[in-house]
C-alpha positions as CSV (number, residue, x, y, z in Angstrom):
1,X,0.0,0.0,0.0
2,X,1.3,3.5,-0.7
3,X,2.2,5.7,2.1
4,X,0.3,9.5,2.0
5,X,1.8,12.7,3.3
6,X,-0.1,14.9,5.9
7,X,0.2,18.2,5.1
8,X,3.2,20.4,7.3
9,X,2.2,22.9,9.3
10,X,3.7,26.2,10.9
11,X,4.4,26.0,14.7
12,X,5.6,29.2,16.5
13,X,9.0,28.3,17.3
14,X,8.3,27.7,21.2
15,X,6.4,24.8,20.4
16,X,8.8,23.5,17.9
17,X,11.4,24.1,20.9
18,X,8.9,22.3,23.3
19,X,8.2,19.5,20.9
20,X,11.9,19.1,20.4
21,X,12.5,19.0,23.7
22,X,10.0,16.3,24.4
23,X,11.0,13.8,21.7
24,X,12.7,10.7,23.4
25,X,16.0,9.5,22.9
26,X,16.6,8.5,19.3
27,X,12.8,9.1,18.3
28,X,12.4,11.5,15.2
29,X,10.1,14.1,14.9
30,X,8.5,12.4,12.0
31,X,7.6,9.4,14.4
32,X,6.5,11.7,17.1
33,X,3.8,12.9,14.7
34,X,2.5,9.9,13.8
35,X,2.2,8.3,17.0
36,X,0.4,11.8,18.2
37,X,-1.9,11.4,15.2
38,X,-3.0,8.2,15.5
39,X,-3.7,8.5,19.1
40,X,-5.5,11.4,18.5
41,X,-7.7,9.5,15.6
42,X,-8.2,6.5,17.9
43,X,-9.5,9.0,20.8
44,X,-11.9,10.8,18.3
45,X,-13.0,6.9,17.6
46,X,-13.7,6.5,20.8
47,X,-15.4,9.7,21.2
48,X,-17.8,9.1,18.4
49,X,-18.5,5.2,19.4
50,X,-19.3,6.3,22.9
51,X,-22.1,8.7,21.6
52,X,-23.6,6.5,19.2
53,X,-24.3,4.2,22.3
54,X,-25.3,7.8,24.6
55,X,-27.8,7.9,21.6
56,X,-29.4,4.7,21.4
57,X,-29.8,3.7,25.1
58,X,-31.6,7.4,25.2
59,X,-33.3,6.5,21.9
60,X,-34.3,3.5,23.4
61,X,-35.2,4.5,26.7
62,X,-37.9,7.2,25.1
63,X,-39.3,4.4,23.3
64,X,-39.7,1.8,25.8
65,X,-39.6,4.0,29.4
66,X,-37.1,1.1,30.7
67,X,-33.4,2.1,32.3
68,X,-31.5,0.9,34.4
69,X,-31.5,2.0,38.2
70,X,-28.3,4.4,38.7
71,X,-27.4,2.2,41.5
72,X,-27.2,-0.9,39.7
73,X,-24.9,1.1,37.3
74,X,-22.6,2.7,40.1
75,X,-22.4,-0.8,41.5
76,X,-20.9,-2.7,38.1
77,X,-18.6,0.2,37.6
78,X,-17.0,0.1,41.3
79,X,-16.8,-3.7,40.8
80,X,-15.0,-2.8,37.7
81,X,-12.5,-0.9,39.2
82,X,-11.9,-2.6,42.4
83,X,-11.5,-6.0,40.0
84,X,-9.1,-4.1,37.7
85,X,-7.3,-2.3,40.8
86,X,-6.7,-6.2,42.4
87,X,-4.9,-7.2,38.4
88,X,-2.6,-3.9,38.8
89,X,-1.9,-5.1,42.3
90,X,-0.5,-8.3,41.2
């Protein structure tokens, strides 16, 4: 597959000096932007898949009147987190 080019951009030159500063040793400038990107495009996928889920348990909630009890859904998420906290413990 054939590699495209994002277009360059002008920085003030504090941020090039802060970028520069911030690279890690032996990592190029070219391969901080790229790992910057494609976290940034992953996030953004994230974003969007969480609000298409917002949407339909809403849209689905106006058209049947059923949720779930707050309660129920602060308990799964503490068990979450104390389940993932005992794993980092390990």
């Amino acid at each position: 597959m054939k590699t495209a080019v994002i277009p360059q951009i002008r920085v003030e030159p504090e941020l090039r000096a802060d970028l520069d500063a911030a690279l890690l040793p032996g990592e190029t400038l070219t391969e901080f932007v790229e790992s910057s990107v494609r976290r940034a495009v992953e996030f953004r996928r994230v974003q969007r898949d969480f609000a298409a889920r917002c949407d339909a348990s809403l849209a689905a909630y106006e058209r049947t009147g059923i949720s779930i009890p707050s309660d129920v859904v602060l308990s799964k998420l503490e068990a979450k987190v104390a389940a993932r906290v005992k794993q980092l413990r390990k």
